[in-house]
C-alpha positions as CSV (number, residue, x, y, z in Angstrom):
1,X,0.0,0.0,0.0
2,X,1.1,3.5,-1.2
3,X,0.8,6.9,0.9
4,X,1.3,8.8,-2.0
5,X,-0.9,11.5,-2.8
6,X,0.1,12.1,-6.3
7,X,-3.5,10.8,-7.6
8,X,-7.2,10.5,-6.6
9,X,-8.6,8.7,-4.9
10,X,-6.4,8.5,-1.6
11,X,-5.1,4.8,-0.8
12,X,-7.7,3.0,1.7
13,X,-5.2,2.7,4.2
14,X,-5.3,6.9,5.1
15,X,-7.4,8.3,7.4
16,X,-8.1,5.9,9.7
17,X,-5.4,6.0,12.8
18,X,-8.2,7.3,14.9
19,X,-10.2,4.2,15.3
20,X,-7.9,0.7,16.0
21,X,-11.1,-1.4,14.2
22,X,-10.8,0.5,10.9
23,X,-8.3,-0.3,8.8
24,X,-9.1,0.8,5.3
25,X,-12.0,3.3,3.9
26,X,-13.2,3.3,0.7
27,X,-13.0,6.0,-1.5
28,X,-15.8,5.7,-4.0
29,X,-17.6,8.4,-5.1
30,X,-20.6,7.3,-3.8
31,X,-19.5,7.6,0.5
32,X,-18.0,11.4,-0.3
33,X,-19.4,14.5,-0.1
34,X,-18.8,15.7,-3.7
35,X,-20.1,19.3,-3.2
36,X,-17.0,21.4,-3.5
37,X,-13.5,20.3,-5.1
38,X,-10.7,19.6,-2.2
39,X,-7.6,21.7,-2.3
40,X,-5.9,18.2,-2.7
41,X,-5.3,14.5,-2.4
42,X,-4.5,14.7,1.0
43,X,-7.5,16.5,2.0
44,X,-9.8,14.1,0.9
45,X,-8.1,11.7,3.4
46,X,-10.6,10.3,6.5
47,X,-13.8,10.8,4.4
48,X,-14.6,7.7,2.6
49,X,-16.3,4.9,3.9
50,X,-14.9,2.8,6.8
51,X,-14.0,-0.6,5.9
52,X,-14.6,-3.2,9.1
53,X,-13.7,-6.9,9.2
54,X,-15.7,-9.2,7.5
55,X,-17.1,-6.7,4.9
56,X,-17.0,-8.1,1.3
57,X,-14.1,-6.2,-0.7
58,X,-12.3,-5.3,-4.2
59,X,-8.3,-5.2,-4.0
60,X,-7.1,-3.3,-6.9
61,X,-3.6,-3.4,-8.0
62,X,-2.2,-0.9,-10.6
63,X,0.6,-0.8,-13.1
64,X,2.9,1.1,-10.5
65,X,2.8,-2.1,-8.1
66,X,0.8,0.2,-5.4
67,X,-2.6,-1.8,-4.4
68,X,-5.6,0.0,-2.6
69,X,-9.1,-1.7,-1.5
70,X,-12.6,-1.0,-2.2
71,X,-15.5,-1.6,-1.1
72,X,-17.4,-5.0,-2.7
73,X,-19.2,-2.9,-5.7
74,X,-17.7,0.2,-5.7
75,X,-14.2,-2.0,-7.1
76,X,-16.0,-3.4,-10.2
77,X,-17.8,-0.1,-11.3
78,X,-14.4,2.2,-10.7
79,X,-12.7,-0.3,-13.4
80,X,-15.7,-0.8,-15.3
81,X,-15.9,2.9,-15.9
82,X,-12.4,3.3,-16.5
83,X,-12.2,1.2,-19.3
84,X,-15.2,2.6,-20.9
85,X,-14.0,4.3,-24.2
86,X,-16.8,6.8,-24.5
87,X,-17.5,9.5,-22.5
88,X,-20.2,9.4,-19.9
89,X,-23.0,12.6,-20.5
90,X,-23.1,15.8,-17.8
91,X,-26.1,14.1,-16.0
92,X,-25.2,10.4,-16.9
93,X,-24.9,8.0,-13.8
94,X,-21.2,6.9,-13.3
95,X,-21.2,4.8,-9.8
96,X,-24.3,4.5,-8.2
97,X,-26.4,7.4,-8.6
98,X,-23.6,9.6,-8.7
99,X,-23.8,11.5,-11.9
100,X,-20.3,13.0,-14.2
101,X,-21.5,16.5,-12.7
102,X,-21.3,15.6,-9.4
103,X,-17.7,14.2,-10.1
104,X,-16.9,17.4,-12.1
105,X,-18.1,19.7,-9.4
106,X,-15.8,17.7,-6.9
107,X,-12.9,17.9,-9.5
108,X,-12.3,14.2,-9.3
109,X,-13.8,13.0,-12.7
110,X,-10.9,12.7,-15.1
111,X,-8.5,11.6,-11.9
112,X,-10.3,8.8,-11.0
113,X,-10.6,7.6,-14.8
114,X,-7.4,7.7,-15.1
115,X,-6.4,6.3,-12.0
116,X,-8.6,3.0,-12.4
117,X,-7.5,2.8,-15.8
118,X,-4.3,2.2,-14.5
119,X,-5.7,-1.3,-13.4
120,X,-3.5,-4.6,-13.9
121,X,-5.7,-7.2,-11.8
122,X,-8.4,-7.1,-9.2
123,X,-9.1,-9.9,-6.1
124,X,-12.5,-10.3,-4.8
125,X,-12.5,-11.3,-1.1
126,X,-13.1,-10.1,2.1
127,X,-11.1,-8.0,5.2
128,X,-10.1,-9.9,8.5
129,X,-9.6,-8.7,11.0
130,X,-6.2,-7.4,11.1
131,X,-7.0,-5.4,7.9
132,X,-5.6,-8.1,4.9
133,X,-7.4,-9.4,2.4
134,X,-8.9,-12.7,3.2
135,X,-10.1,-15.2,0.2
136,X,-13.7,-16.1,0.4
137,X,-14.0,-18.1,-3.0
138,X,-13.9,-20.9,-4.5
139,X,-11.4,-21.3,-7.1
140,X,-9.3,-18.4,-8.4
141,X,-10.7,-14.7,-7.1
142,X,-8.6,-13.1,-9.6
143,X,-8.6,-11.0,-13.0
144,X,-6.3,-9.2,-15.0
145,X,-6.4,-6.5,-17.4
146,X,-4.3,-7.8,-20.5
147,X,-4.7,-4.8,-22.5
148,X,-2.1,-5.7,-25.1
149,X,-3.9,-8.4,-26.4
150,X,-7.2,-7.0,-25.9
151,X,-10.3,-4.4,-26.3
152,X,-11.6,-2.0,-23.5
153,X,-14.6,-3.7,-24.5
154,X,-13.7,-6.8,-24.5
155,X,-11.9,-6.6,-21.2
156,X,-15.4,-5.3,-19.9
157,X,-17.3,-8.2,-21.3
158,X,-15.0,-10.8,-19.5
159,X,-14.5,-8.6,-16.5
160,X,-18.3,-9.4,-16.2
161,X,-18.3,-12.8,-17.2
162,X,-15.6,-13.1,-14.4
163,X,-17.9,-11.9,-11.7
164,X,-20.7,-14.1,-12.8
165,X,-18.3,-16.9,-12.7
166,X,-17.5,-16.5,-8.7
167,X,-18.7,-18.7,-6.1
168,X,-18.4,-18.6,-2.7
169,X,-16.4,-21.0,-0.1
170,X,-18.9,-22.4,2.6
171,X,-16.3,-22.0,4.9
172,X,-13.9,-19.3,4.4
173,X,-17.8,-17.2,4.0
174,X,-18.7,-18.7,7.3
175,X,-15.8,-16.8,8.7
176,X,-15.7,-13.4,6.9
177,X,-19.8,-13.3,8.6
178,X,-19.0,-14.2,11.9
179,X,-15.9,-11.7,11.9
180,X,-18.5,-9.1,10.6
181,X,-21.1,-9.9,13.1
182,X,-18.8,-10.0,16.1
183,X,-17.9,-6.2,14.9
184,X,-21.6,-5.4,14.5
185,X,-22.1,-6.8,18.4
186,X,-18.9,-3.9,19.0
187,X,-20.2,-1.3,16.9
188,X,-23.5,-0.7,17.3
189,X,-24.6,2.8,16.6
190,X,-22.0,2.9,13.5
191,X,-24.1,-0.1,11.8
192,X,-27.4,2.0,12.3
193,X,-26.4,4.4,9.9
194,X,-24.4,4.1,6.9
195,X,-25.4,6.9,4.6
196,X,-23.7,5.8,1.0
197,X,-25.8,6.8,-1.7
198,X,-24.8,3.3,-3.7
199,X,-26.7,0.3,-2.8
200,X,-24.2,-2.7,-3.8
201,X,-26.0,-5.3,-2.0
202,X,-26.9,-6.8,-5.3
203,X,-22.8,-7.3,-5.3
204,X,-22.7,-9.3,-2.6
205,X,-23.5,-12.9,-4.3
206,X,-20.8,-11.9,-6.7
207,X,-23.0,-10.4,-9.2
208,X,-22.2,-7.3,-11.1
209,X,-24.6,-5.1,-12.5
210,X,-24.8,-4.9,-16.2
């Protein structure tokens, strides 16, 4: 993991010394408040999404070697829209409900394109609880971008297939939920309220949207 704040979004791994539990926060669109541009990187540091054990994750790896971690959803729509080689419309939706102009007014748009476009391979798994990514499927969890030997749009098309592929392991998922309900039992009044404006529950079987 890379504390560099060269490019948007900030790793996962900044922001959260304040709380021992927390280990990584996501920096999708979708958790941020997008309703002014930041001054920099660095300032957008401690407001994304905290990421507790047992939560269902994306790790994405980029052509530098640097790695950061999503969460569940928000790791397959980043590199889907990345790779996309048309332009999304003013009011289109990019992830979730959050529209280009919302990026744009938050002066992250282009950044984060380019930054997930950056993508060599992506892992599908879940957090334990010491803040590593833990395998919860069956098989291989992995995908990489070959982009010398193919399409944008070809890499989307298996990208998607690759989801739909993934199954769970009975066991390694019986450990990811108890982890994540022994830090719901700890954190009660956090779980009550998680204001994200992207719903990727459909996600969580290892489906991604179309």
């Amino acid at each position: 993991m890379s504390s560099n704040f060269s490019r948007f979004p900030p790793n996962s791994t900044q922001g959260n010394h304040q709380d021992d539990h927390v280990e990584h926060q996501c920096y999708c669109p979708a958790h941020l408040d997008l309703s002014a541009p930041k001054d920099s990187v660095a300032d957008w540091v401690g407001s994304g999404k905290p990421l507790h054990q047992g939560e269902f994750i994306s790790l994405v790896t980029f052509k530098d070697g640097t790695s950061t971690i999503l969460h569940n959803g928000c790791g397959g729509s980043a590199i889907r829209f990345a790779l996309e080689a048309c332009e999304r419309e003013v009011e289109e939706e990019v992830i979730g409900h959050i529209t280009r102009e919302a990026m744009e007014t938050a002066g992250i748009y282009e950044e984060y394109k380019k930054t997930f476009g950056e993508t060599v391979s992506v892992r599908f798994g879940a957090l334990n609880p010491t803040g590593q990514f833990y395998p919860i499927m069956e098989g291989g969890d992995e995908f990489r971008f070959d982009r010398d030997t193919n399409t944008c749009e070809t890499l989307i098309t298996d990208f998607q297939q690759f989801i739909r592929s993934l199954t769970f392991d009975p066991v390694a998922l019986s450990e990811a939920t108890a982890w994540e309900e022994e830090w719901e039992d700890s954190h009660p009044s956090e779980n009550e309220d998680d204001s994200s404006e992207y719903d990727s529950s459909e996600h969580e079987s290892g489906e991604e949207e179309e």
